[in-house]
C-alpha positions in Angstrom: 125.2 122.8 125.2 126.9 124.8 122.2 125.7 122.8 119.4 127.8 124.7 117.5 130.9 123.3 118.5 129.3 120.4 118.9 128.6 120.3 114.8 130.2 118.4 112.4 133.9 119.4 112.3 135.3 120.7 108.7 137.8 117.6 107.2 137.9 115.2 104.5 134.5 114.2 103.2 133.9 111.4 101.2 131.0 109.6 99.4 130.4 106.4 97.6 127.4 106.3 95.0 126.3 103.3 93.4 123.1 102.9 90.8 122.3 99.5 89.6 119.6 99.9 86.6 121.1 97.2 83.6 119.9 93.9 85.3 121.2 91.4 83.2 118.6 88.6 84.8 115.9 90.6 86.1 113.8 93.5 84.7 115.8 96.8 84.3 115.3 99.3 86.7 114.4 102.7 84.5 115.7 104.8 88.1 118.7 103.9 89.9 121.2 105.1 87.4 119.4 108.6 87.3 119.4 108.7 90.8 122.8 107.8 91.6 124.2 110.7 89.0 121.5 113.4 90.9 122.9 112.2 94.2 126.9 112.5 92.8 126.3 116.2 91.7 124.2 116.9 95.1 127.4 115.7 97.3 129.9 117.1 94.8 128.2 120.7 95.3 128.5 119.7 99.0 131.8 119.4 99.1 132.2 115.7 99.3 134.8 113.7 96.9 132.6 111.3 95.6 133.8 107.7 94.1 130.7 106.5 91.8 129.6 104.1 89.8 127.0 103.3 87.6 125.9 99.5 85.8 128.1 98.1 87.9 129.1 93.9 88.0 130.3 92.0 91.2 133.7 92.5 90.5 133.5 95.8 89.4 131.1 96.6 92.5 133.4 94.8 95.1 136.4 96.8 93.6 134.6 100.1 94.3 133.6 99.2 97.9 137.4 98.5 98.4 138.8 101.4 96.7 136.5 103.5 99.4 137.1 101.7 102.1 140.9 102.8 101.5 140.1 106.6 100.6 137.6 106.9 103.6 139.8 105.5 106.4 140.7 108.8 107.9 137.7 110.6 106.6 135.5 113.0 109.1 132.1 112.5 107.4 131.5 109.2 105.3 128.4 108.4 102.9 127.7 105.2 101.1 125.0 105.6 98.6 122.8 102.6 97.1 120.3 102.8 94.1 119.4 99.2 92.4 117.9 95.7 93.7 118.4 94.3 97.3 117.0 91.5 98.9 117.1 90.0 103.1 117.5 86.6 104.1 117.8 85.9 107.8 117.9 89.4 108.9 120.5 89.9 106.7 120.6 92.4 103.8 122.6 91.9 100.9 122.9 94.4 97.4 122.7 93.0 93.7 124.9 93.3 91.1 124.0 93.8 87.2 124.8 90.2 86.8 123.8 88.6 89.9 121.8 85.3 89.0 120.0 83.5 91.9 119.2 80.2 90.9 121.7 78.6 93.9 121.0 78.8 97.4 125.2 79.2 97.7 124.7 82.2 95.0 123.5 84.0 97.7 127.0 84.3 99.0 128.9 84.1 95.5 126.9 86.8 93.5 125.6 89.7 96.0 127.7 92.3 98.6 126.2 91.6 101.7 125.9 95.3 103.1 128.0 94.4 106.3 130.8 94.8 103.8 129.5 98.2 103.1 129.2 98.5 107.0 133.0 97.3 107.1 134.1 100.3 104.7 133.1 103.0 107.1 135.7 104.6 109.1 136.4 104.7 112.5 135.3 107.0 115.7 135.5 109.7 115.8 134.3 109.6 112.1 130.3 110.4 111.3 129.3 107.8 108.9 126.3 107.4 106.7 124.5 104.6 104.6 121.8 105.5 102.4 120.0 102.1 100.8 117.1 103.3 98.1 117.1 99.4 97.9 113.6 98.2 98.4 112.2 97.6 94.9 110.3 94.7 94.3 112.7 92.5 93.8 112.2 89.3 90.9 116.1 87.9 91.7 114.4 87.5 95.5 111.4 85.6 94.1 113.6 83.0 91.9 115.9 82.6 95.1 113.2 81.9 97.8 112.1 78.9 95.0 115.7 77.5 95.8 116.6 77.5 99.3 115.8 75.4 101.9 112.5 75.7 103.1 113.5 77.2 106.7 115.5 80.0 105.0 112.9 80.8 102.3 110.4 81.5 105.1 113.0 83.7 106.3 113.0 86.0 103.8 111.6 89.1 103.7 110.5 92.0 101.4 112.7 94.8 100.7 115.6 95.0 103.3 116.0 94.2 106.9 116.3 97.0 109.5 119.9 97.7 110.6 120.5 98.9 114.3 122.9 101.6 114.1 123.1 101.7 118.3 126.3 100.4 119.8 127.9 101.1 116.5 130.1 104.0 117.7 131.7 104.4 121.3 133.1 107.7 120.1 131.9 111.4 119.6 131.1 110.1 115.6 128.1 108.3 114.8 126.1 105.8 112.5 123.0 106.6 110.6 121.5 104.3 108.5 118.3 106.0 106.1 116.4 103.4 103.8 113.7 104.4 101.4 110.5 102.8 102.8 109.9 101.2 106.1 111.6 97.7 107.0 110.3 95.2 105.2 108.0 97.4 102.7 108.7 97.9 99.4 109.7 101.1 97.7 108.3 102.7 94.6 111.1 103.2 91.8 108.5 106.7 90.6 107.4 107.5 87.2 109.5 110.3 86.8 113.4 110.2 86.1 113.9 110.2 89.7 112.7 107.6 92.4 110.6 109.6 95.0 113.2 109.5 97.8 115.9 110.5 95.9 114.5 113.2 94.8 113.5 114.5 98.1 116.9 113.3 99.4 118.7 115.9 96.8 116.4 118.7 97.6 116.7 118.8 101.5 119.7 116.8 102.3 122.8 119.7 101.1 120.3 122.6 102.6 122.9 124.9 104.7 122.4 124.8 108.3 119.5 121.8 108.7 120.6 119.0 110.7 120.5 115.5 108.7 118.2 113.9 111.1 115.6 117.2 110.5 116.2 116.9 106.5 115.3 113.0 106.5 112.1 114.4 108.4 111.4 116.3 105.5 112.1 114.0 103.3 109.9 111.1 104.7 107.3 113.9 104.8 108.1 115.3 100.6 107.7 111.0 100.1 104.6 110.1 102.3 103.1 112.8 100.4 103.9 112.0 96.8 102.9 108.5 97.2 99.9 109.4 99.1 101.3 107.5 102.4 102.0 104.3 100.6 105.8 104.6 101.2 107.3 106.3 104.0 110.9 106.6 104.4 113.2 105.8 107.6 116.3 106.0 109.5 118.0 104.8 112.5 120.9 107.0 114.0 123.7 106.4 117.4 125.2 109.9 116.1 127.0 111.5 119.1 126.8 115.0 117.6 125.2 117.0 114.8 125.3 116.7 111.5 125.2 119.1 108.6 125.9 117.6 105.1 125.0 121.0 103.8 127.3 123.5 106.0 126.7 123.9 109.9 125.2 127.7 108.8 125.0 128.9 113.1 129.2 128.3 113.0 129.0 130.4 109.6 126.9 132.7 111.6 128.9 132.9 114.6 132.3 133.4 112.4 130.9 137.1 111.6 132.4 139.7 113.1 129.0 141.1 114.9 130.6 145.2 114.9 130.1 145.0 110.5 126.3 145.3 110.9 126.4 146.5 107.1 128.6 143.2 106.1 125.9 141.4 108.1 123.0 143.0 106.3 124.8 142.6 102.7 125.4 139.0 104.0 121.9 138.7 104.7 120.1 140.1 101.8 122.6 137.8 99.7 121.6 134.6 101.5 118.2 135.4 101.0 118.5 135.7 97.5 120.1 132.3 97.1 117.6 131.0 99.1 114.7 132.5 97.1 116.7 132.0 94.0 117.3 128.1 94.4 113.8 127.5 95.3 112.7 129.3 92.0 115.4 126.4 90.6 114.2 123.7 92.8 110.7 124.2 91.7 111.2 124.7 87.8 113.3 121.3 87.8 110.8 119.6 89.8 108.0 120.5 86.6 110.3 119.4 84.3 111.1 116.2 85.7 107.4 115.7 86.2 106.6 117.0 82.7 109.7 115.4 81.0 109.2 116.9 77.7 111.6 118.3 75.8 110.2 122.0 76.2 110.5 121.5 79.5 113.7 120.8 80.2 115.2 123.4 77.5 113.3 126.2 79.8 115.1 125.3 82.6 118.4 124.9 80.9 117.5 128.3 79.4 117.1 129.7 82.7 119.7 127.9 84.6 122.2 126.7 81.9 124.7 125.9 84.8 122.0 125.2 86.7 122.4 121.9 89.7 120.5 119.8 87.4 122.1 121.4 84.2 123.5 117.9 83.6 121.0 115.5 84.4 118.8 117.6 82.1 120.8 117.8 79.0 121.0 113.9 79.3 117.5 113.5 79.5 116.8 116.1 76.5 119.1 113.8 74.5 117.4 111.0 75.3 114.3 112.5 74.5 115.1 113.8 71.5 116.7 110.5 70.4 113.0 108.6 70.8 111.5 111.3 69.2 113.3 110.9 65.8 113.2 107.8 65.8 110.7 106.2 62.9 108.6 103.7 63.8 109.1 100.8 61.6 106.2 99.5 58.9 103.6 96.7 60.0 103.6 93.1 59.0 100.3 91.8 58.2 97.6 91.8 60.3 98.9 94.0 62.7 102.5 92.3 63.8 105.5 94.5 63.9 108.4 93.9 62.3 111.9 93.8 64.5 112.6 97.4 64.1 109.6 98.2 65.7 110.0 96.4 68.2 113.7 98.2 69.4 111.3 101.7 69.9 109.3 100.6 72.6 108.4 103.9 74.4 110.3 103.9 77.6 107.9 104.1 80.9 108.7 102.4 83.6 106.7 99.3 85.1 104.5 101.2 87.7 104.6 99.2 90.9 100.9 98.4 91.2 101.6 96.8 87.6 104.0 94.5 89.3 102.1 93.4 92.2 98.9 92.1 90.7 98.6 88.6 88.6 96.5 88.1 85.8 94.1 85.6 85.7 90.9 84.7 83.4 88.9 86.6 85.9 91.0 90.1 86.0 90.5 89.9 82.1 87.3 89.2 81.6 86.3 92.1 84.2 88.2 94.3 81.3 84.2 93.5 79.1 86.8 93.6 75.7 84.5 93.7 73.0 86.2 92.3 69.5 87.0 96.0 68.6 89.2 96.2 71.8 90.5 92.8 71.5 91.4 93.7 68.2 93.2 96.6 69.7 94.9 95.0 72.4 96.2 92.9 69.6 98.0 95.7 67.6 99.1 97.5 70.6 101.2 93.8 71.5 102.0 93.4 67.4 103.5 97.1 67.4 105.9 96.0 70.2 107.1 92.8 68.5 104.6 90.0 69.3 103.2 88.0 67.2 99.2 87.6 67.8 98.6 85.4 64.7 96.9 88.5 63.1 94.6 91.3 64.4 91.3 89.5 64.1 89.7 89.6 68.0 90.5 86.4 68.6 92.4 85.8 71.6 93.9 82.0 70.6 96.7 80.5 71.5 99.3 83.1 69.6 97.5 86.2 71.1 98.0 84.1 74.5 101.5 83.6 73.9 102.0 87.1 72.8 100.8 88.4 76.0 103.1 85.7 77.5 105.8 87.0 75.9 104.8 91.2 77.1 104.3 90.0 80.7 108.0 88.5 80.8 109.9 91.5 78.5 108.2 93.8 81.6 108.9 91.7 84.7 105.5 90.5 85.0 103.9 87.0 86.4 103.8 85.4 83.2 100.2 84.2 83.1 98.8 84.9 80.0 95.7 86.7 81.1 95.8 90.6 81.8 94.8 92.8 84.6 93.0 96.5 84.2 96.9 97.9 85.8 98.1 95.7 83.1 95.8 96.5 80.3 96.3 100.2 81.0 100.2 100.2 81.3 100.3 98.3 78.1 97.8 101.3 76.3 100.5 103.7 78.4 102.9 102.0 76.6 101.9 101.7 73.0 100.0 105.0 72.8 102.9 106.8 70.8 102.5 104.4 67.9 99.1 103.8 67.5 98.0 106.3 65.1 100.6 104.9 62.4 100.4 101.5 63.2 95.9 101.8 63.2 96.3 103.6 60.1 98.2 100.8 58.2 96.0 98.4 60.0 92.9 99.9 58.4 94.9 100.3 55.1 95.5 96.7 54.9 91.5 96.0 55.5 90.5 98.1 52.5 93.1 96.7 50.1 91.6 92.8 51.2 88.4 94.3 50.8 89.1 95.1 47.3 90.8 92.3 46.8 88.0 90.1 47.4 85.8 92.5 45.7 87.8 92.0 42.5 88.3 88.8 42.9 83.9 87.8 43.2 83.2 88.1 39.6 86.0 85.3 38.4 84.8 83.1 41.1 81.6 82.8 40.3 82.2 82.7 36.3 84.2 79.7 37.7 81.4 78.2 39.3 79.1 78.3 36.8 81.6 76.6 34.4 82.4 74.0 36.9 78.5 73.0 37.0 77.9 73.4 33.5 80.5 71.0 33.5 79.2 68.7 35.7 76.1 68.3 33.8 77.4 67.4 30.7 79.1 64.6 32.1 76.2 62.7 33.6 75.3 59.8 31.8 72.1 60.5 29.4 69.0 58.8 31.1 68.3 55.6 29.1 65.2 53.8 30.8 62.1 53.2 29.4 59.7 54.2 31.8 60.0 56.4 34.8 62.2 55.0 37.9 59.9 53.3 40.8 60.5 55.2 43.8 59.8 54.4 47.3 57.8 56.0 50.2 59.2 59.4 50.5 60.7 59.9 47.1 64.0 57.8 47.3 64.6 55.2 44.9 65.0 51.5 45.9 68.7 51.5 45.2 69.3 54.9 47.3 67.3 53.7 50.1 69.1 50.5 50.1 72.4 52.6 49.7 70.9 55.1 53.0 70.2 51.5 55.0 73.4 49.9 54.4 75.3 53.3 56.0 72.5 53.2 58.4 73.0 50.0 59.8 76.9 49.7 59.4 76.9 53.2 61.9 74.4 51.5 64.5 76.4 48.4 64.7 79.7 50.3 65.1 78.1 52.0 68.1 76.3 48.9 69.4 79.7 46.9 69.2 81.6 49.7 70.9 79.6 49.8 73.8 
């Protein structure tokens, strides 16, 4: 067979990319913005005209689907691309909007796209379309929605998204694939970079010239079982009646040269080689600096590749970074609380996934052995973000409980009260950038009590001593003759009688109550 005809034919190629990070009733996703703008440059430097979006609502969402559904109806090659929250009930998979809130069983239908109506955008054979769902997140909406419908449908629903079968979609020479970013039914990780792990991969092998998408997704499943050390492993399901190329079918480009210009050829050649070595040089350099993300990271890329593929996604990240880092952090309240300034500078790291999965309990936090130096610590660390812990004293009462509370639920956490080590360390993770300033005014405010109370000694006991001097002059002078009679034991009759009548009084309360 010549697979070179056989290739994806040159036409109209469109894309659709959607990231969902600004949850209005769930915890914000740090990722799926960031991944949907690396995925619209990708595509763009494909070729493809790509409709995106970014934050978006139901209406704003459903508009978007509708708007491509129009552009892509005579369209050769099709993508839809998904970043954000997405949930399966029944077998059915459905994607969240910013402002989805699932507190109905009918919201299901009223406040999430269920992906057939992504399924319904596509075009028509012989068209090659594509659906790419880095949807699998653990998923909070999914939780408050299983509480609410019935119980037959609540056992119905699954984690992260429902397999699609793309077979007996197409009859013609196109084709369906369908790639999630974990295995049906798993969970995906949203990375601790700027970049979730598949979508990373996705924008490094996906666009390579000449390798077949089903061969890139094999790399990238590979690039993703690896980073995540086999905990997530990426899949896809295809019915594509021919090849497909997202990056350029180079064997056509190949066979297009005339083969008599063998020093065209070699010029050819020793160019493509150089882009090659010269966007893995790229490829790699982003890669540190997306891992580092620092600022002196990213402005050696951009000094090495100011027009670089990730120029943009850089510059927006070193103005982010930048922003944080000039930003003051604001004075501490007494005892180690924060006041509401310093609460808007949290650092910004996002929840790890193992963070999310485990619940606190009494027993996870007492295996943490915090001595009343490190409860004291944990206390400052939840005062610098805003929570008030009743003061930094190693207690752990009721406030310090409720300020835990209160940092489970800001981060999408089981709200119990008690912390786990994943927990424990995030928060640390978390807090680490402030901690010099805010320990310093802690121990600040301990040497000024100090002194304080220090200062304060020498009054308080002149005041004492006055107070008793006092005392004794205003006992009544002793005017008996002889010395008082006292009873067995040194008491005097009317004490004793005094000591009895309490005596008795408390026995028959007790007797009587019986």
């Amino acid at each position: 067979m010549d697979y070179a005809s056989a290739s994806t034919p040159p036409g109209k190629r469109v894309a659709l990319v959607m990231g969902n990070s600004a949850y209005q009733h769930a915890v914000e996703l740090p990722n799926p913005k960031n991944d949907a703008k690396l995925m619209s440059e990708t595509l763009r430097a494909a070729g493809f005209t790509v409709l995106d979006g970014e934050n978006l609502d139901k209406a704003a969402m459903t508009a978007l689907v509708d708007q491509f559904t129009e552009i892509a109806y005579d369209a050769e090659v099709a993508i839809v691309y998904y970043a954000g929250h997405g949930l399966q009930v029944d077998g059915r998979n459905y994607l969240v909007p910013i402002d989805a809130q699932l507190e109905k069983a009918a919201q299901l239908q009223t406040r999430t796209i269920p992906a057939d109506k992504v399924l319904g955008a596509l075009p028509p054979d012989p068209a090659v379309s594509i659906i790419i769902l880095d949807a699998c997140r653990d998923n909070p909406l999914a939780r408050s929605l299983a509480k609410v419908l019935p119980a037959s449908r609540s056992a119905s629903m699954g984690v992260g998204l429902a397999p699609v079968q793309a077979n007996g979609q197409s009859t013609g020479s196109g084709g369906l694939l369908i790639a999630y970013a974990t295995d049906p039914g798993a969970v995906a990780y949203d990375g601790k970079g700027i970049n979730s792990p598949y979508t990373a991969a996705l924008a490094r092998h996906l666009t390579t010239p000449g390798l077949e998408i089903q061969s890139a997704l094999t790399r990238v499943r590979a690039d993703v079982s690896e980073a995540t050390g086999g905990a997530q492993r990426p899949w896809h399901n295809a019915s594509l009646s021919r090849e497909v190329f997202i990056g350029g079918d180079a064997s056509a480009q190949a066979a297009q040269t005339p083969a008599t210009d063998v020093k065209a050829t070699a010029n050819t050649s020793a160019s493509s080689d150089k882009t090659d070595v010269n966007w893995t040089v790229e490829q790699k350099l982003w890669e540190e600096a997306s891992k580092r993300n620092t600022v002196a990271h990213y402005e050696l890329y951009l000094q090495q590749y100011p027009n670089g593929n990730f120029a943009t996604l850089a510059k927006l990240n070193l103005d982010q970074l930048k922003t944080v880092t000039t930003t003051d952090v604001a004075s501490v309240a007494p005892a180690g609380e924060a006041s509401a300034s310093a609460s808007q500078i949290r650092t910004a790291v996002a929840v790890p996934d193992d963070v999310k999965l485990t619940v606190g309990t009494p027993e996870t936090e007492a295996a943490l052995n915090l001595d009343k130096g490190a409860r004291i610590d944990l206390q400052l660390r939840l005062g610098a973000l805003g929570h008030v812990t009743g003061g930094a004293d190693g207690a752990l009462g009721a406030r310090s409980r409720g300020a835990i509370g209160a940092w489970q639920r800001q981060n999408g956490l089981v709200e119990t009260t008690y912390l786990t080590q994943q927990q424990h360390m995030f928060l640390v993770v978390q807090t680490d950038p402030m901690m010099p300033q805010i320990r310093a005014q802690y121990e600040a405010q301990k040497k000024a009590a100090t002194a304080l109370r220090k200062a304060q000694t020498p009054a308080r006991q002149k005041v004492v001593a006055q107070q008793r001097v006092k005392r004794q002059r205003q006992q009544p002078e002793d005017t008996f003759e002889g010395p008082v009679e006292r009873g067995r034991g040194g008491m005097d009759p009317a004490g004793a009688a005094f000591a009895g009548g309490l005596l008795g009084g408390a026995l028959g309360g007790i007797i009587g109550n019986r």
